[in-house]
PLY file of the C-alpha trace (Angstrom):
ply
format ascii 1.0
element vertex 292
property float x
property float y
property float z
element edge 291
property int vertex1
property int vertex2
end_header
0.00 0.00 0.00
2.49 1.97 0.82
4.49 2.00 -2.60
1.33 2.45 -4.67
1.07 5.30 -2.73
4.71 7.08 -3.15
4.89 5.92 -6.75
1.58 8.04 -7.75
2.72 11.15 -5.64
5.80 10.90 -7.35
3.79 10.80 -11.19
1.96 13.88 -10.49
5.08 15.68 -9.49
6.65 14.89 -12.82
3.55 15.81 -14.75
3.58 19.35 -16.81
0.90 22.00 -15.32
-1.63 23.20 -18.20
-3.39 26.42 -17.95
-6.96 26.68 -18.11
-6.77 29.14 -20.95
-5.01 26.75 -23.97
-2.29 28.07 -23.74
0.28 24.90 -23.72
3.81 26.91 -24.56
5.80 26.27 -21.90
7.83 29.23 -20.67
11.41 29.69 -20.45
14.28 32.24 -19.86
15.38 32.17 -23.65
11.60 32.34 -24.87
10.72 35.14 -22.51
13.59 37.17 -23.86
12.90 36.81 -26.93
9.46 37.74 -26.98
10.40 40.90 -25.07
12.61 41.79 -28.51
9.34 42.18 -30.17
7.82 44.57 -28.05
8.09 48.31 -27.93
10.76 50.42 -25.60
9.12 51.46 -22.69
8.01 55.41 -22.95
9.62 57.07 -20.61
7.66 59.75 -18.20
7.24 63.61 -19.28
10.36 65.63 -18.09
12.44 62.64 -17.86
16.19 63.56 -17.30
18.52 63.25 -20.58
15.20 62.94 -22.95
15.76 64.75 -25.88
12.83 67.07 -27.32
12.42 64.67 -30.38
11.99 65.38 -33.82
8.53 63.70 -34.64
5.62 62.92 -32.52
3.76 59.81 -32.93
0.15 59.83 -34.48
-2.50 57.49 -34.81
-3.34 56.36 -38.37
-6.74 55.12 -37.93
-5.93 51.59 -39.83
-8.43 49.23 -39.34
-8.03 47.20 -36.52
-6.59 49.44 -34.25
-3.52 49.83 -32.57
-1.20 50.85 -35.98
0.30 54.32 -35.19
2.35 56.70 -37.63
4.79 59.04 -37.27
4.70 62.98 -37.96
7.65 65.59 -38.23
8.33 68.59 -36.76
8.92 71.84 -38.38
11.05 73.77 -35.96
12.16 76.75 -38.33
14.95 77.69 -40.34
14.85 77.21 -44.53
11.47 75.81 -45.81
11.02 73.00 -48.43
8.42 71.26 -49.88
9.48 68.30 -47.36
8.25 70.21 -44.46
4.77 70.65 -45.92
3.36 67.87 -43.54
5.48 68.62 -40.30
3.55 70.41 -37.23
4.86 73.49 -36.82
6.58 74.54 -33.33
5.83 77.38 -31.23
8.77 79.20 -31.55
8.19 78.62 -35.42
5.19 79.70 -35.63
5.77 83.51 -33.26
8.58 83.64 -35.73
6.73 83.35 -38.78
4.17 85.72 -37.16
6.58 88.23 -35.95
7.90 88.63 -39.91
4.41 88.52 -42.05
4.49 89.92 -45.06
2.83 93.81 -45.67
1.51 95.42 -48.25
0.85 99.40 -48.55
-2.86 99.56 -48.79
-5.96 102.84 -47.77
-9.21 103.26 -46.06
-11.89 105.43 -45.47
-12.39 107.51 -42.77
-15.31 109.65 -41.76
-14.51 113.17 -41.97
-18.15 114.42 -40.74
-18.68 111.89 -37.36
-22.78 111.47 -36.94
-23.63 111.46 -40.68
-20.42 110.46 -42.48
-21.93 111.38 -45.72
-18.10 112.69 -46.32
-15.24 110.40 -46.60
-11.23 110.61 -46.59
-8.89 108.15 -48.01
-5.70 107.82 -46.19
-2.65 105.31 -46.61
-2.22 102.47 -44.21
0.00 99.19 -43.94
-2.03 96.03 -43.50
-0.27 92.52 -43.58
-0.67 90.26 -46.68
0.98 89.69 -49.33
-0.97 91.72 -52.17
-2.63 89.12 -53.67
-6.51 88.62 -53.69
-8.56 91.08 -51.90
-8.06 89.97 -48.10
-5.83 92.83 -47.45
-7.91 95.28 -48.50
-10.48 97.26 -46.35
-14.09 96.40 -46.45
-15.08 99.84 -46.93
-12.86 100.49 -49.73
-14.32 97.38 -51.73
-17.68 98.40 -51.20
-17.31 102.16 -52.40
-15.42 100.80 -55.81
-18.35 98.19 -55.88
-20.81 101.27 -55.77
-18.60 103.10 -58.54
-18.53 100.36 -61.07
-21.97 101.36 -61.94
-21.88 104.97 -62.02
-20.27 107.44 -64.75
-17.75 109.72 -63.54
-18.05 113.33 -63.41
-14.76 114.01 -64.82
-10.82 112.93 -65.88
-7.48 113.65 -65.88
-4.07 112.79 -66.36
-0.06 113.72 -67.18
0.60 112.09 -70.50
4.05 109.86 -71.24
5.40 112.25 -73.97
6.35 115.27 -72.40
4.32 115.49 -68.88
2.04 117.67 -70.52
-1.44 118.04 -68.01
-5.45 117.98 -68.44
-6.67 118.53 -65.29
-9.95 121.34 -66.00
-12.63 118.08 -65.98
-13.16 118.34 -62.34
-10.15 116.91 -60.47
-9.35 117.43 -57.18
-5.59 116.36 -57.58
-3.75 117.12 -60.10
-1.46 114.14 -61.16
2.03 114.27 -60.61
3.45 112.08 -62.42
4.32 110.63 -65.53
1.28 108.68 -67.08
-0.85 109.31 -64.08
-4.88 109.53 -64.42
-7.72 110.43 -61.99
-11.25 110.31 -62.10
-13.92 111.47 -60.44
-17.08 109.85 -58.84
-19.87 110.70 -56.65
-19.84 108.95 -53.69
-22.31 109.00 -51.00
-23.39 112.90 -52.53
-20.05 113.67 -51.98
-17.10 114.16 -54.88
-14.37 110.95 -54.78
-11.14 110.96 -56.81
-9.85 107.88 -57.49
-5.85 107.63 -58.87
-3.99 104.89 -61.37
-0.95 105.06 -63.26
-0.62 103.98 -67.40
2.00 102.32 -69.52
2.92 102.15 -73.07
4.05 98.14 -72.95
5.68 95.72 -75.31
2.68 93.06 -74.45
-0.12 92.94 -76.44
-4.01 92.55 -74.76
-7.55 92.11 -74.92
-9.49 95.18 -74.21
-11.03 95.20 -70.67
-9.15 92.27 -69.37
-5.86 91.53 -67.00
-2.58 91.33 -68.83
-1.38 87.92 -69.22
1.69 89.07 -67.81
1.57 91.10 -64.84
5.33 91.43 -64.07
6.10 92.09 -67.67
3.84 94.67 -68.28
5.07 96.42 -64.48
8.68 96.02 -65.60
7.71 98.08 -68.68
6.34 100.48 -66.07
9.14 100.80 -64.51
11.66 100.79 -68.04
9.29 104.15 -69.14
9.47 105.70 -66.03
13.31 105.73 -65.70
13.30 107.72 -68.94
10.19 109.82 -68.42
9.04 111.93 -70.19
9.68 109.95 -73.52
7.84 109.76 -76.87
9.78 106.55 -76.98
8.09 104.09 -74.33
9.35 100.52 -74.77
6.06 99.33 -76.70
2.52 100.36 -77.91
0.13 98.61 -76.04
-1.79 100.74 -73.31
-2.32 99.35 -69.76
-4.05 100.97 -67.05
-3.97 100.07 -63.31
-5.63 101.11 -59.85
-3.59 102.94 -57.41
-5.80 105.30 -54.93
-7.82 104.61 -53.30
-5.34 100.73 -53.09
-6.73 97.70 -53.13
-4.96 94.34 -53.27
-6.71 93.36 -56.33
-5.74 96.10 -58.95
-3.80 94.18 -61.91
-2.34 95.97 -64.99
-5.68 96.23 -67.84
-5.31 96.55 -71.36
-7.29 99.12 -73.01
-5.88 100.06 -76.34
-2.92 99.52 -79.01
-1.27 102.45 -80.73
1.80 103.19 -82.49
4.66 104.25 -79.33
4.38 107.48 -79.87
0.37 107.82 -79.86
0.76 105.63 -76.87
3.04 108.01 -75.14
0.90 110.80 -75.32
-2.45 109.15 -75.29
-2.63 106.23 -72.98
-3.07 108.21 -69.38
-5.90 110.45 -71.66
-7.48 106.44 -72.40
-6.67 105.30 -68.48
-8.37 108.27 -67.11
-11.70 108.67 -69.63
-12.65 105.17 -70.19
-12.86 104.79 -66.12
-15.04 107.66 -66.51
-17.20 106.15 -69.13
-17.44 102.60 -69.24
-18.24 100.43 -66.54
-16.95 96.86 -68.27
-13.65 98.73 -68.17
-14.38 100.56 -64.95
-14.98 97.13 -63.40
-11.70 95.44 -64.87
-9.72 98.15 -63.24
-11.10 98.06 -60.09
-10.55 94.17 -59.77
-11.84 91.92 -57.56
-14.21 94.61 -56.01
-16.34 94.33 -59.17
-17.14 90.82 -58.10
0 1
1 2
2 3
3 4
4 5
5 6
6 7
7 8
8 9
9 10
10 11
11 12
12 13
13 14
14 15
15 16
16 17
17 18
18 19
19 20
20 21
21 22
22 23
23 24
24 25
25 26
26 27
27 28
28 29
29 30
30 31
31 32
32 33
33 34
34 35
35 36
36 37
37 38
38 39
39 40
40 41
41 42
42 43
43 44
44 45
45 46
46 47
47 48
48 49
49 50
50 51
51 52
52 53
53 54
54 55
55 56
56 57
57 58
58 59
59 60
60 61
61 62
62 63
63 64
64 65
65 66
66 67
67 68
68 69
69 70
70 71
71 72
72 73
73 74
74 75
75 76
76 77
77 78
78 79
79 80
80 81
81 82
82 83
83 84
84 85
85 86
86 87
87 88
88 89
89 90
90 91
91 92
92 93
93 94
94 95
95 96
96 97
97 98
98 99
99 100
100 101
101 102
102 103
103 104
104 105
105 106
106 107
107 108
108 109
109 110
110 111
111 112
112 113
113 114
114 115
115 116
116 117
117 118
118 119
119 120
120 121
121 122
122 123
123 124
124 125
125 126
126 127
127 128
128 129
129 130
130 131
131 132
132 133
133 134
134 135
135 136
136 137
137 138
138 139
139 140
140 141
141 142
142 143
143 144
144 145
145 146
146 147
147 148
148 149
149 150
150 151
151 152
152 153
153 154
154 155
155 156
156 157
157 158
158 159
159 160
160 161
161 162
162 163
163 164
164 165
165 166
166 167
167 168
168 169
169 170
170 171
171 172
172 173
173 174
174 175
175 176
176 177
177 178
178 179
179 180
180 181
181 182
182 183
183 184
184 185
185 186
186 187
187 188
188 189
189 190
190 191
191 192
192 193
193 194
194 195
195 196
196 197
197 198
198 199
199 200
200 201
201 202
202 203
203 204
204 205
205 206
206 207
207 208
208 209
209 210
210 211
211 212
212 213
213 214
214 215
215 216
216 217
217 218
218 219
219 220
220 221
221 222
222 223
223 224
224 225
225 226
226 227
227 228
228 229
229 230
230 231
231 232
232 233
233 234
234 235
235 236
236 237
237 238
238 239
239 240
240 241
241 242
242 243
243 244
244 245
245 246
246 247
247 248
248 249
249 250
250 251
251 252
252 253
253 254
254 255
255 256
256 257
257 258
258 259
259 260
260 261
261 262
262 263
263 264
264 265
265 266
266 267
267 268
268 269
269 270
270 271
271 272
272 273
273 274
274 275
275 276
276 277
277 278
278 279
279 280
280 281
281 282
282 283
283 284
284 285
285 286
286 287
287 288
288 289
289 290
290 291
């Protein structure tokens, strides 16, 4: 009795012990390590000494399934390239970025009778943008060229190309100054507005009452006619007007008219200035996006 006894104690010591849950792999030193490979390093706590700020923070990538995560840079500054497009930005970036935007000289209206404000002032101010679109320009200044597309002006004038000769007896507040320069005036509110663009005699040729194709090469042309002002030799014969006063972010060089260079010299601000006055289709181009 006594060995059947000590020989089945001895049996069930020898016997392997089985989980309840199926899972049969016996465990070992080796096989423990091993899985542990496979695993993730642990993440260490926030502030932890000798931890590094990183440079990418770790996302979730909403694979099916769960648990897949992704990876995003950091943009921390310094030269930009199209590989950065997809970093988050950093603080420090971004009060950098901020602290450097872009401006653009632009106006507004003020009210010069408080109360009634049935007469208005345009004065020069510096609002940050770029110069593109019409964000950076003031809602009040879009809505009074909005108001003006539709209305004939009272009057015109200008400074011609040739030889700075001026026609300024049509009503003009201002007399232009300078080369190629054109006003016009409006009624605004029962009260008389002058608004102010400059003309050019380009090498580009146009479509009546629509944006030049090229904006920079028509403004270079500007600038080549105006460094040898007055001239009855511009660099071309092709007659673009633009919006200058009251400013708005959306004034682009518009063709109105082809001439010989000469004609063009002395006839282009005469075009700029009357055909504001008169026609609206042209009166809209030249305002911009405010004719919208």
């Amino acid at each position: 009795m006594k060995r059947i006894l000590i020989g089945t104690v001895a049996l069930i010591m020898t016997l392997p012990a089985f989980g309840d849950d199926g899972d049969k792999t016996t465990t070992s030193k080796p096989y423990v390590d091993t899985q542990i490979e496979t695993t993730q390093v642990k993440i260490p706590a926030a502030g932890a000494q000798g931890v590094g700020e990183g440079t990418s923070v770790i996302t979730y990538t909403n694979t099916a399934g769960g648990g897949v995560i992704g990876e995003r840079g950091l943009y921390t500054g310094g030269n930009y390239s199209a590989g950065d497009a997809d970093k988050l930005i950093t603080a420090a970036a971004l009060n950098n970025t901020f602290t450097n935007l872009p401006t653009t000289d632009t106006t507004t209206l003020e009210c010069a009778n408080p109360g009634t404000c049935t007469l208005w002032t345009i004065i020069d101010q510096t609002a940050y943008g770029a110069g593109s679109g019409s964000g950076g320009t003031d809602p009040a200044i879009l809505a009074m060229l909005q108001a003006l597309v539709n209305t004939t002006g009272m009057g015109f004038c200008y400074k011609n190309l040739k030889d700075g000769a001026v026609n300024a007896g049509n009503n003009c507040t201002t007399t232009p100054s300078n080369y190629g320069d054109w006003g016009t005036m409006f009624t605004y509110n029962n009260e008389p507005v002058q608004v102010n663009g400059i003309s050019v005699c380009s090498t580009l040729s146009g479509t009546y009452a629509q944006e030049a194709s090229d904006q920079s090469q028509v403004q270079s042309d500007y600038e080549s006619n105006m460094s040898n002002a007055p001239t009855s030799s511009p660099v071309g014969g092709n007659c673009y007007c633009k919006l200058t006063n009251p400013s708005t972010s959306a004034a682009r060089w518009v063709f109105r008219v082809s001439n010989s260079v000469s004609i063009c010299a002395d006839l282009c601000a005469h075009h700029c200035g009357l055909s504001v006055r008169n026609y609206s289709d042209f009166r809209g181009a030249v305002f911009g996006a405010a004719a919208n």
